[in-house]
LUMBAMI-343795 format. One line per 2 residues: number of its first residue (from 0); their letters; for each residue x, y, z of C-alpha. Coordinates in pm, whole numbers, m for minus. Example, Ala and Ser with C-alpha at 12.3 -4.5 7.8 and 13.67 -1.06 7.14 Angstrom:
2
0	AS	1230,m450,780 ~ 1367,m106,714
***
This chain:
594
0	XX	9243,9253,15659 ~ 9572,9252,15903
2	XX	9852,9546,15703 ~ 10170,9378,15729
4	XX	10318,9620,15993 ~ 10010,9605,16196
6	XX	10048,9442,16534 ~ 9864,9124,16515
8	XX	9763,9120,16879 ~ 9833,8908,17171
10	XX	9706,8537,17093 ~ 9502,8346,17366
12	XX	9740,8053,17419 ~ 9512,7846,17660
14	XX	9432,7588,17328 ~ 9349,7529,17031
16	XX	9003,7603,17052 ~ 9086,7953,17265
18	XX	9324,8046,16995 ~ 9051,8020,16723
20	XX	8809,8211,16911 ~ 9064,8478,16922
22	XX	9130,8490,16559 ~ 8737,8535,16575
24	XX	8761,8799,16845 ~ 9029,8979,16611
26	XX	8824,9091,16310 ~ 8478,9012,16498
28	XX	8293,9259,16262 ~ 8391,9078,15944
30	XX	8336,8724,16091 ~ 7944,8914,16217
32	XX	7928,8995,15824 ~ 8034,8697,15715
34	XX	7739,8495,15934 ~ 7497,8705,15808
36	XX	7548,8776,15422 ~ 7543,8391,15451
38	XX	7243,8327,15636 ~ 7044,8550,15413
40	XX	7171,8385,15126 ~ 7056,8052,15231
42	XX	6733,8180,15383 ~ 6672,8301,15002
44	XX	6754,7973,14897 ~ 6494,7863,15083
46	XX	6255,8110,14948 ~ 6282,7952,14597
48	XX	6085,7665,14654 ~ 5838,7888,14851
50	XX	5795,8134,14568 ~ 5772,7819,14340
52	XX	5487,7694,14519 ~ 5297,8001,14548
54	XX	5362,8032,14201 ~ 5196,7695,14088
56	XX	4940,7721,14333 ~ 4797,8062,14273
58	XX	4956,8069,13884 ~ 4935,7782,13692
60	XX	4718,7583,13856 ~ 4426,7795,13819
62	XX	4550,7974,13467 ~ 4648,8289,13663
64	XX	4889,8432,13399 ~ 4916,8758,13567
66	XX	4964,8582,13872 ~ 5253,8327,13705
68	XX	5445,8643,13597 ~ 5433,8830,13926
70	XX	5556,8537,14134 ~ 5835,8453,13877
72	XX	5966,8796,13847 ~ 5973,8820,14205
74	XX	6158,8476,14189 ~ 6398,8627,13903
76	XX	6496,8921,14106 ~ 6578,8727,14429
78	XX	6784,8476,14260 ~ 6964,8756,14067
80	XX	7024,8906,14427 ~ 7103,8576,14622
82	XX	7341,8512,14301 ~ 7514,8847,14423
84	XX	7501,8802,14793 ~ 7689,8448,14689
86	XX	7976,8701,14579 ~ 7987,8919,14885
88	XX	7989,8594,15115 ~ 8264,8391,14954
90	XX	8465,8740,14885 ~ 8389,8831,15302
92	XX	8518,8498,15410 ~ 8831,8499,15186
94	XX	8906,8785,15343 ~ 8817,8607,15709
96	XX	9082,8356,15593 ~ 9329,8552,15443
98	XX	9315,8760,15824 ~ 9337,8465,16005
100	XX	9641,8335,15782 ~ 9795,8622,15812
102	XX	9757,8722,16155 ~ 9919,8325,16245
104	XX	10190,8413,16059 ~ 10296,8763,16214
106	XX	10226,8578,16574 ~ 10428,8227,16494
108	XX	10677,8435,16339 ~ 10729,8735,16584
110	XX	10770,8481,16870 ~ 11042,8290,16690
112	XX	11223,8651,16681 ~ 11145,8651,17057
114	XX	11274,8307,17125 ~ 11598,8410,16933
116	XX	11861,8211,16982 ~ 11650,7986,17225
118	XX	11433,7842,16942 ~ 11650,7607,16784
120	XX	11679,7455,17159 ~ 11307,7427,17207
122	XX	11186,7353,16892 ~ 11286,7167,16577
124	XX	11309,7289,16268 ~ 11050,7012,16127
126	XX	10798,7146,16389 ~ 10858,7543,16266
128	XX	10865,7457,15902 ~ 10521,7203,15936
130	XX	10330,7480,16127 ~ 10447,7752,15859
132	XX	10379,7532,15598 ~ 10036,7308,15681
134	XX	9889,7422,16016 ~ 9863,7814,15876
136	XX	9628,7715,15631 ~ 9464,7482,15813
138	XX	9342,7737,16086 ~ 9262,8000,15860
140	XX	9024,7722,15612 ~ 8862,7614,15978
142	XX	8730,8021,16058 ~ 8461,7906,15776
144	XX	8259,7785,16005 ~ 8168,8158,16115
146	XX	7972,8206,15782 ~ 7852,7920,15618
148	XX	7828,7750,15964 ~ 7641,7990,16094
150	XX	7382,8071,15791 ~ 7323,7684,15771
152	XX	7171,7715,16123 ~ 6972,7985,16064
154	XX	6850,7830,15723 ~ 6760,7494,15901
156	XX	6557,7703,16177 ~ 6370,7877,15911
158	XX	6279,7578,15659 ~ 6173,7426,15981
160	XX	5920,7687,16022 ~ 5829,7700,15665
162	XX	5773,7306,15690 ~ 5587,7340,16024
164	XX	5312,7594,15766 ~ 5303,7282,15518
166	XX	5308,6977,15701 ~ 5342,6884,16119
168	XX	5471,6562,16051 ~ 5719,6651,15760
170	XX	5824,6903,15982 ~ 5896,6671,16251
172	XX	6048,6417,16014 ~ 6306,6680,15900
174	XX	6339,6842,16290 ~ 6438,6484,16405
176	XX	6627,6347,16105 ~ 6882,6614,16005
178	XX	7018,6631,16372 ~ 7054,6212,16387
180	XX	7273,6300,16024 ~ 7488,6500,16221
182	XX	7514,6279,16547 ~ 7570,5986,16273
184	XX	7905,6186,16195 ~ 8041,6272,16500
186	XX	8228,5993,16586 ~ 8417,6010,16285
188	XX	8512,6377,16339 ~ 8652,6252,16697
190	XX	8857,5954,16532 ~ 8986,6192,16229
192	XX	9109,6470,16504 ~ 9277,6175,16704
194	XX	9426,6010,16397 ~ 9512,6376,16241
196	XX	9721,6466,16561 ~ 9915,6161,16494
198	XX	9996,6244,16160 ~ 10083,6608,16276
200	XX	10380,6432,16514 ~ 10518,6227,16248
202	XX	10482,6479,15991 ~ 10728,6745,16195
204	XX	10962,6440,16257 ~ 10976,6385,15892
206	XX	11033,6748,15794 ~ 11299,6809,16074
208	XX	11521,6461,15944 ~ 11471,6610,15582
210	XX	11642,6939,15663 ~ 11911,6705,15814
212	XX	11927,6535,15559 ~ 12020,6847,15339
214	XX	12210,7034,15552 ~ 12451,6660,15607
216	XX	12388,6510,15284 ~ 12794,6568,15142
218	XX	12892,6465,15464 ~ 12688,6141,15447
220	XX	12873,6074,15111 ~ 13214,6139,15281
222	XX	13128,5864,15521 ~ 12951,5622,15309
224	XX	12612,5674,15563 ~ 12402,5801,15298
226	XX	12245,5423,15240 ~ 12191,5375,15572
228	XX	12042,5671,15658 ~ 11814,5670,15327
230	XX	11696,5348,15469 ~ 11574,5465,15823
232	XX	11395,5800,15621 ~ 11227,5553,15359
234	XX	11122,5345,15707 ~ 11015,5679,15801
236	XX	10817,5808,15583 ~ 10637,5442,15462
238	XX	10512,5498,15832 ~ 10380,5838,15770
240	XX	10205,5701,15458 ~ 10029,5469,15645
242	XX	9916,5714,15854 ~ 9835,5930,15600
244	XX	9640,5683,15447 ~ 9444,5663,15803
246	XX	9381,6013,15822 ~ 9267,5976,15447
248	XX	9009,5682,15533 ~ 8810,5868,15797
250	XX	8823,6225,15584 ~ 8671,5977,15285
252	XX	8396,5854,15530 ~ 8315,6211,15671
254	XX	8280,6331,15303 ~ 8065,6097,15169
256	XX	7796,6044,15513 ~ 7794,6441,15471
258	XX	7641,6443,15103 ~ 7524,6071,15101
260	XX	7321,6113,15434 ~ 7122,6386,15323
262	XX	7091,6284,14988 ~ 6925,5928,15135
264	XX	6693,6175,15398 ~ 6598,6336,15141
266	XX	6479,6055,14943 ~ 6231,5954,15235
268	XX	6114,6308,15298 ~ 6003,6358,14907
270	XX	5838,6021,14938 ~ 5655,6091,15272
272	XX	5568,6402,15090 ~ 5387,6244,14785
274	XX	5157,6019,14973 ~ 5030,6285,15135
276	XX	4964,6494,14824 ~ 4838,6167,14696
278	XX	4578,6144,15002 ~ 4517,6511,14943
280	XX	4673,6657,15269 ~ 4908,6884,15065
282	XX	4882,7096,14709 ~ 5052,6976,14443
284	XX	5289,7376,14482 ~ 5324,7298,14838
286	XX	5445,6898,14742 ~ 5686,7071,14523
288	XX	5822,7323,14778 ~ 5905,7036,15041
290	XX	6086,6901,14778 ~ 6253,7228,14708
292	XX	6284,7311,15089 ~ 6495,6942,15158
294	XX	6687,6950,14891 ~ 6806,7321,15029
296	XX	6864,7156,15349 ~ 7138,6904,15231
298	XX	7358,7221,15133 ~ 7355,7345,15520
300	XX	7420,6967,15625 ~ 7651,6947,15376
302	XX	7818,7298,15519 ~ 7770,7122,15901
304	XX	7999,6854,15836 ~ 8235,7026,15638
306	XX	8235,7263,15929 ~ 8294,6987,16164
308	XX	8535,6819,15941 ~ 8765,7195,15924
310	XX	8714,7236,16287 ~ 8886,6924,16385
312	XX	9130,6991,16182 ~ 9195,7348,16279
314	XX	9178,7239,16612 ~ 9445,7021,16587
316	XX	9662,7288,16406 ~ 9600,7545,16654
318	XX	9727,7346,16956 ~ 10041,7329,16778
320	XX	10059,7685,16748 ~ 9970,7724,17048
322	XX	10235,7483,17200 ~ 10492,7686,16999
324	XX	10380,8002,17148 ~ 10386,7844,17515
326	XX	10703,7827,17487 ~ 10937,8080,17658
328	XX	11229,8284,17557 ~ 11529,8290,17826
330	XX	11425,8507,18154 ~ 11612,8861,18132
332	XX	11538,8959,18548 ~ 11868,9111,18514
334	XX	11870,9462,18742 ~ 12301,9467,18867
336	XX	12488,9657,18581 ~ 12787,9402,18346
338	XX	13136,9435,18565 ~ 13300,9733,18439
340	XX	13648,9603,18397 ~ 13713,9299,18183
342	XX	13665,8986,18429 ~ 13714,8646,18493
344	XX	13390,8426,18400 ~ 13323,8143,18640
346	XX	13079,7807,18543 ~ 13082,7630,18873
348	XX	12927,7371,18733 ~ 13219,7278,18526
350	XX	13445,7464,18673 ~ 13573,7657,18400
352	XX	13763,7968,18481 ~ 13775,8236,18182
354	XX	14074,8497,18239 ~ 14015,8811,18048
356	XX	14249,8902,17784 ~ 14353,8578,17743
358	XX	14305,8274,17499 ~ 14126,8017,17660
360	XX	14044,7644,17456 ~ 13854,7385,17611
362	XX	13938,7064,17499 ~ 13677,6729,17553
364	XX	13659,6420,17413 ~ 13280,6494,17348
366	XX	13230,6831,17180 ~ 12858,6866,17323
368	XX	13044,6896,17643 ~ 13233,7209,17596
370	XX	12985,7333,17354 ~ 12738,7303,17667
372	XX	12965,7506,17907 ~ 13008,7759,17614
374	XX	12622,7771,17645 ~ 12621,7867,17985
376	XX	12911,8115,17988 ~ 12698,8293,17668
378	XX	12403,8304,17908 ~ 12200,8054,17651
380	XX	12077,7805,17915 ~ 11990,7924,18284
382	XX	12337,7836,18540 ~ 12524,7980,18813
384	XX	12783,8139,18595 ~ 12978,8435,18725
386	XX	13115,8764,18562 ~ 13345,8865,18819
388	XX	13142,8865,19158 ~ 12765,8906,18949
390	XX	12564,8595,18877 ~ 12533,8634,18495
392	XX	12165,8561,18539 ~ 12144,8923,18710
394	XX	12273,9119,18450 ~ 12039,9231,18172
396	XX	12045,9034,17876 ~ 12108,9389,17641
398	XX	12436,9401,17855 ~ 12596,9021,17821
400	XX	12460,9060,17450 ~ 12684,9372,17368
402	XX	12966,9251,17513 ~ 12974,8855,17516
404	XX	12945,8700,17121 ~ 12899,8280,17114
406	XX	13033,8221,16774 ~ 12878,7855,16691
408	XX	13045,7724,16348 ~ 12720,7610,16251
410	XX	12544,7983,16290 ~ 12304,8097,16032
412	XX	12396,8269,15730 ~ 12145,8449,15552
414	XX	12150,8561,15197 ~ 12328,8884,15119
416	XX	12625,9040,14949 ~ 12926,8938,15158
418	XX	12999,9268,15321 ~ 12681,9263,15486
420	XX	12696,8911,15583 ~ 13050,8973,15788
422	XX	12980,9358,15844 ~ 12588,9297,15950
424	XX	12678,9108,16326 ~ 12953,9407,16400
426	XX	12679,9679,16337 ~ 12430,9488,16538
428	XX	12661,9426,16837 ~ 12816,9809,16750
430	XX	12470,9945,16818 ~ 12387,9723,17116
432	XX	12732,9810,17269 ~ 12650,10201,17205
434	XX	12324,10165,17354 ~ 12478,9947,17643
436	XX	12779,10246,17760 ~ 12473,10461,17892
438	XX	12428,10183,18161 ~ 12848,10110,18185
440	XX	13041,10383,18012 ~ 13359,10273,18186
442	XX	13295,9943,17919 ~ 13284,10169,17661
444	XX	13623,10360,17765 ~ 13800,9989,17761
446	XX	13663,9980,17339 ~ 13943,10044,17082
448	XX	13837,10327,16882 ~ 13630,10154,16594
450	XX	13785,10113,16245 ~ 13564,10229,15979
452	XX	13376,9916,15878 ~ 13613,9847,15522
454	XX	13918,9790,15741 ~ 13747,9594,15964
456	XX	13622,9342,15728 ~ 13939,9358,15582
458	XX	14126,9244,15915 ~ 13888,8991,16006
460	XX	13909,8834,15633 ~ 14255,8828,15700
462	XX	14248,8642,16022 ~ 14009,8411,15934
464	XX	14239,8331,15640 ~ 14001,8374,15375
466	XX	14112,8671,15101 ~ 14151,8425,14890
468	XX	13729,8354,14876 ~ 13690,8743,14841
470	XX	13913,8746,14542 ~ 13770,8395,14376
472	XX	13367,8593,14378 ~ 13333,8808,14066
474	XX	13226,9094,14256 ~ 13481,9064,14534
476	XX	13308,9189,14875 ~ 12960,9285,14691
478	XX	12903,8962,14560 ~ 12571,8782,14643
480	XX	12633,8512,14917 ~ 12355,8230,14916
482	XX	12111,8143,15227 ~ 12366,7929,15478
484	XX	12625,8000,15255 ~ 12592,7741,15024
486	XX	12742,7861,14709 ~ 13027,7819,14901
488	XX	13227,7434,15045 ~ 13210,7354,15437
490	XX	13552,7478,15475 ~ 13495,7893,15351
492	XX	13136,7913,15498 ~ 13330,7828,15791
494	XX	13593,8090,15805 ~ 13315,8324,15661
496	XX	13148,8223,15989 ~ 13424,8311,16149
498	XX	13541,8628,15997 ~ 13178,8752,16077
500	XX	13284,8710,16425 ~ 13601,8883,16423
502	XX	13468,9154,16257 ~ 13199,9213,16549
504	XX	13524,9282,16750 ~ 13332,9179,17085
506	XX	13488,9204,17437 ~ 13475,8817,17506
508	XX	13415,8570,17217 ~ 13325,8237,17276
510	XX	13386,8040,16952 ~ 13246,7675,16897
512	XX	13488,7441,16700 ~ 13598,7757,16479
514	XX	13818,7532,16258 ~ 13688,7222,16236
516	XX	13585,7267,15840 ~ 13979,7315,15797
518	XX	14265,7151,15640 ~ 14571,7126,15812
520	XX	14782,7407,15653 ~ 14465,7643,15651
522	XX	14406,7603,16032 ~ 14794,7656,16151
524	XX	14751,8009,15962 ~ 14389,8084,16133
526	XX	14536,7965,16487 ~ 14855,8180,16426
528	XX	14630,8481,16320 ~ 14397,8458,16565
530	XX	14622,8590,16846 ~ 14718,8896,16688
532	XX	14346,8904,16554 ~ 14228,8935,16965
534	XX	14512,9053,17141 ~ 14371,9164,17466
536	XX	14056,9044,17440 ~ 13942,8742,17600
538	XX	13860,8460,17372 ~ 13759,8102,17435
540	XX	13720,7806,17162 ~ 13636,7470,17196
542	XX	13887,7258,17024 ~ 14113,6918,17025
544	XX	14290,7034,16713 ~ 14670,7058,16838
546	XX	14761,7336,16563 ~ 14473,7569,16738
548	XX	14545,7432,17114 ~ 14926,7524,17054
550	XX	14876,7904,17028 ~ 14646,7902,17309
552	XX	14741,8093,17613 ~ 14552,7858,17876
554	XX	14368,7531,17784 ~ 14132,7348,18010
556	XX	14087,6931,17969 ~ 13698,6862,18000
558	XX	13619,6492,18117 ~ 13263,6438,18141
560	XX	13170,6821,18165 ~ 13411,6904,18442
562	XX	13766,7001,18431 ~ 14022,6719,18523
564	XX	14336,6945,18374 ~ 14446,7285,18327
566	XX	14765,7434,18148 ~ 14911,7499,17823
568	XX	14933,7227,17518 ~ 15302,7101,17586
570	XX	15234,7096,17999 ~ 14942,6879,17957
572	XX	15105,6639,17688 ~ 15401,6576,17905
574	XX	15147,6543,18246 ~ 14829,6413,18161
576	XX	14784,6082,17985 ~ 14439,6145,17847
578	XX	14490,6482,17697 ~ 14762,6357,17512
580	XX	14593,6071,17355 ~ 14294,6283,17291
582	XX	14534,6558,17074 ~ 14706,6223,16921
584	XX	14376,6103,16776 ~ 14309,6418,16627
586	XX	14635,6458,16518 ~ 14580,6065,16345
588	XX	14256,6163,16206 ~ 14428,6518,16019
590	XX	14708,6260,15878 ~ 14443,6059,15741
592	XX	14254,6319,15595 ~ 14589,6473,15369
***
């Protein structure tokens, strides 16, 4: 089975059958063990009724007792063995599935770490959590087919030939008959991998709007929306009932043709059987080893449905995984080294102009607006930004990374003391800036000599105005900090958020609505601190609060994506009409708020 640091291999993302095979492919010996400890153990299945009849026939029939006791110890010892090869098989193809679980995981996981910051703009978090969750274990339940699938083809073949010894015509009955079962339920298996897609979809949908629903839900209150958005997810999920209930109809169906199909052929075949034992054609041993060879059969039947009934299913989860793997981290072509010198960043599109050392707020009356440009100044969506004279798109990614931090106020915050939560992004971007001066040591030479990491934290805690959370935790800087932050309100996990980036230090920051969490008096003191906090650096937030866009150096009036004004706070109050009642609705909205 896959160790947990073993590399899992590179998946065959053509589909969802291809990605199966390769799971296949991946431990092909076990899967090859698997087929045959469970074709033997149905072949020996099918030798019971064999060894019965030869028993009857040449033991009790005649009053053989020597005979009798031969044939049923040799009927003892290969049940005893089939009963242990029954073991091996179900403990080979746990192990099949636990590999194949496994091995998803490592690949669905490892190419979310390689999507990085690009996977929450490619995929939702529904889709991730539904494929971690469902589609894992549906994949790895759908590799039975490569033992019990297998061994009920083999076992069919070889009752057919034991028949063929009995009876011609039984044999033909059963060489016809168990194949129309099969064709019977393939239609279904097409309609339940159709209808289970569909459930799939809405599924992910449903998953995504609940984690919305729990990362908004105080919000919600605050607005009064929690009614009416409980509404549309009860719509929501009636509809994924229904399906549900779909899906549920056509598994039912498959389930009972594959047992009650059999059961019914089997029926016929015992009844075909006695008239000819009747009429003499066949012993009484070798009526009762058809019996005993059809009844063996519905088992494999049984298995071939099931099989077909997993495969569908795993084929529909593995074209999700395999969508999720299509999917392509940002292109790092980069080959010209990062400017050397702090410089000015250029989006053309908007026409944003970055000065280094300077603070820079963008100001829009739609906050996905700057928040885009932000994107393409971090190098987070493809664009014709400039550093200096050098497309940003030809620098290597390593390089903008170590030296350009987007700070989004809605950033991930995993569970850890709170030293390592601030102190973790400035050792990551302190290691990717040391391994970035080998390529541009004249960036390193601009660095002020680092702090040791205590004083840092210290200083950014102090510009992101929150001592006051260290000293309200019981444990001060070591105490335990819950996933996103949530032992703590909106307002601290933002200026925790914050702080974090401070404490990173990075050459240009680009900071996404840094103090929106804030009230009033809290905000003045971040947007007064923040100056002294980056003097000389270049830093750029997006903003329309006019305590923050009154300590900035430069700001730059977005309308529709595009700058229509450019100057500081008071200049564009007294010169540009909608700037100022932009900043006066904000200011309106903090009054109402205290």
């Amino acid at each position: 089975m896959i160790d947990a640091y073993e590399d899992p291999g590179t998946p065959d993302a053509r589909g969802g059958w291809w990605y199966l095979w390769w799971l296949v492919r991946c431990q092909a010996g076990r899967c090859a063990l698997g087929a045959v400890i469970a074709s033997t153990w149905m072949v020996l299945l099918a030798a019971t009724p064999y060894l019965m009849a030869k028993a009857i026939d040449e033991g009790l029939e005649p009053g053989d007792l020597g005979a009798l006791t031969g044939w049923s110890a040799v009927l003892f010892v290969v049940g005893s063995f089939n009963a242990w090869l029954s073991i091996m098989r179900h403990r080979t193809m746990t192990r099949v599935r636990m590999d194949a679980n496994f091995r998803t995981v490592k690949v669905v996981v490892g190419h979310a770490v390689r999507l990085g910051a690009a996977l929450s703009r490619r995929a939702g978090a529904g889709e991730v959590v539904t494929i971690g969750v469902g589609d894992v274990q549906t994949i790895a339940q759908a590799l039975t087919v490569v033992g019990p699938g297998v061994g009920a083809v083999i076992a069919y073949l070889t009752i057919a030939g034991l028949l063929v010894s009995v009876s011609p015509l039984i044999a033909a009955v059963v060489l016809l008959g168990i194949p129309a079962i099969v064709v019977l339920v393939g239609p279904l298996l097409a309609r339940l991998q159709g209808t289970e897609t569909e459930y799939r979809e809405r599924q992910g949908v449903l998953t995504a709007r609940i984690a919305d629903l729990a990362s908004g839900l105080r919000v919600l209150n605050g607005l009064g929306g929690k009614g009416l958005v409980a509404d549309a997810f009860h719509r929501d999920s009636q509809h994924l009932r229904a399906q549900g209930y779909r899906v549920g109809a056509v598994t039912s169906w498959v389930q009972s043709l594959g047992v009650g199909l059999p059961t019914v052929f089997l029926s016929v075949v015992t009844w075909l059987a006695a008239r000819l034992a009747a009429q003499g054609d066949i012993t009484v041993g070798e009526l009762v080893s058809v019996y005993g060879y059809v009844a063996v059969l519905v088992g494999p039947v049984a298995f071939w449905v099931e099989c077909g009934y997993m495969l569908s299913r795993g084929v529909v989860a593995a074209s999700r995984v395999v969508r999720f793997l299509r999917l392509e981290p940002m292109e790092d072509a980069g080959t010209r080294p990062a400017p050397a010198e702090p410089s000015v960043l250029h989006d053309p599109e908007s026409g944003v102009k970055v000065r280094p050392g300077r603070l820079t707020a963008l100001a829009s009356a739609h906050p996905a607006d700057a928040a885009t440009v932000i994107d393409r100044l971090g190098r987070y969506t493809p664009s014709r930004t400039t550093w200096g004279e050098i497309p940003l798109d030809e620098i290597p990614l390593t390089q903008i990374r170590a030296r350009i931090l987007v700070a989004d106020h809605e950033a991930d915050v995993f569970a850890d003391t709170l030293r390592n939560v601030i102190d973790g992004a400035g050792d990551a971007l302190r290691g990717a800036g040391n391994c970035a001066t080998s390529h541009n040591e004249p960036a390193d030479a601009m660095r002020q000599p680092e702090a040791p990491p205590e004083a840092q934290i210290s200083r950014a805690l102090h510009a992101a105005v929150a001592d006051d959370i260290v000293q309200a935790l019981p444990d001060a800087l070591d105490s335990q900090i819950d996933a996103q932050a949530r032992n703590l309100s909106g307002g601290q996990r933002q200026r925790i958020r914050l702080a974090r980036a401070l404490a990173a230090d990075p050459e240009v920051l680009l900071a996404t609505e840094p103090t929106s969490a804030l009230d009033a008096h809290t905000e003045a003191r971040v947007a007064d601190r923040l100056r002294a906090a980056r003097d000389g650096r270049t830093t750029v937030v997006t903003t329309t609060s006019p305590l923050v866009l009154d300590h900035m150096d430069t700001v730059l009036y977005l309308v529709d994506g595009k700058v229509a004004a450019t100057g500081t706070h008071r200049r564009l109050l007294d010169t540009t009409p909608g700037y100022r009642q932009l900043v006066a609705r904000d200011t309106d909205s903090e009054e109402a708020v205290r």
